[in-house]
N, C-alpha and C positions, 0 to 999 in steps of 0.2 A: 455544794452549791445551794442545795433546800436548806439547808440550815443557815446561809450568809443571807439569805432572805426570807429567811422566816416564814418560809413553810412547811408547815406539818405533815408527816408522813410516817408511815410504819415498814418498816424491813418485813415483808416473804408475811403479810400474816396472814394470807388463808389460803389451803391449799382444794383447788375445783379437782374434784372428780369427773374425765374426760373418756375413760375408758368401764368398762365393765365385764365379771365374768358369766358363765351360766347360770352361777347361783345369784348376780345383782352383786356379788361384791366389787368393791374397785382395785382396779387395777393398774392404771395408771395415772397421774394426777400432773395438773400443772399449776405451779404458785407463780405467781407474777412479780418481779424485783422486788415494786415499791407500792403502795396505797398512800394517795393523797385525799385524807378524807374530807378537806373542805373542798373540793374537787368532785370527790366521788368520783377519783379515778384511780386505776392500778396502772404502772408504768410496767415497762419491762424494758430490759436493755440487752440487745447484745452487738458483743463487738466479736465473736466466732469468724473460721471459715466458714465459706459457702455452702457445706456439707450439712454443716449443724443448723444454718442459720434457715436453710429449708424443712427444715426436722421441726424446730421452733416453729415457725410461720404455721406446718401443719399442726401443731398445739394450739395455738393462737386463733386460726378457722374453728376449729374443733369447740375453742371455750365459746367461742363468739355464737357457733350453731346451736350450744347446749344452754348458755347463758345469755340469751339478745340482750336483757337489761346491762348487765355487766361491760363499762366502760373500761375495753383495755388502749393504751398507746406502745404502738413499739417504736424506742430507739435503736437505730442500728449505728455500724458503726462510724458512717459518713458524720450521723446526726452528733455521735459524743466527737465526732474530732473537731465538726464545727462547732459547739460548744467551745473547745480547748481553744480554738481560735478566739472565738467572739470575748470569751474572759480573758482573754489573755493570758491561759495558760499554758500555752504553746504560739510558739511563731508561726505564721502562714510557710515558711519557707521549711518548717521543720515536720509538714504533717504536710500526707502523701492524703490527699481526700480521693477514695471508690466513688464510681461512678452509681448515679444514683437508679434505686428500681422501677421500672416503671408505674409500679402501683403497690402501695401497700398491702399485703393480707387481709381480706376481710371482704364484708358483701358491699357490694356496688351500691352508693346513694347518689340517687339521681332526683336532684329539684326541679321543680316545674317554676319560673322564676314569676310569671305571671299569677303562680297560686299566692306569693310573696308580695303581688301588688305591682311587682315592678314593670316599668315600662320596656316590654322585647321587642316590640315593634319599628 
């Protein structure tokens, strides 16, 4: 679908150091699916059990706490089967859509709408 619209993007290319041992070496790491770099952002996708896709999520906090700059999105996998619908490439009747989570992974961003100008009164 990035390439039927002609956007740019790179497979798995940088892999963050999440973990560490006593000596500072690393030990665990997490690569992100995709990098869209007119974006300047890494995508990640998964369509896992529940088991894994909580394993994920704590990677995902983990990059977010060690790397703030770093702009990740997770797709899960409500998000690719809506996809599959919206393109048409699946029928609505053929894809069982998971209910969705209440909140994404990651830190809470909370606007003040009046710092934005807007009228909350």
């Amino acid at each position: 679908m990035l390439d039927f619209y002609d956007v740019a993007w790179d497979y798995e290319p940088r892999a963050f150091a999440i973990e560490w041992d006593d000596a500072g070496e690393p030990t665990k790491y997490f690569r992100p699916d995709f990098y869209l770099p007119d974006d300047d952002l890494y995508i990640e996708i998964t369509t896992m059990n529940q088991k894994l896709v909580t394993k994920k999520n704590q990677k995902i906090r983990r990059l977010r706490d060690l790397y703030p700059e770093i702009r990740c999105k997770v797709f899960y996998q409500r998000d690719y089967l809506h996809l599959l619908v919206k393109y048409e490439l699946a029928e609505p009747d053929d894809v069982t859509l998971p209910t969705a989570p209440t909140r994404i992974p990651g830190p809470v961003e909370v606007t003040n709408l009046a710092d934005r100008g807007a009228d909350v009164g």
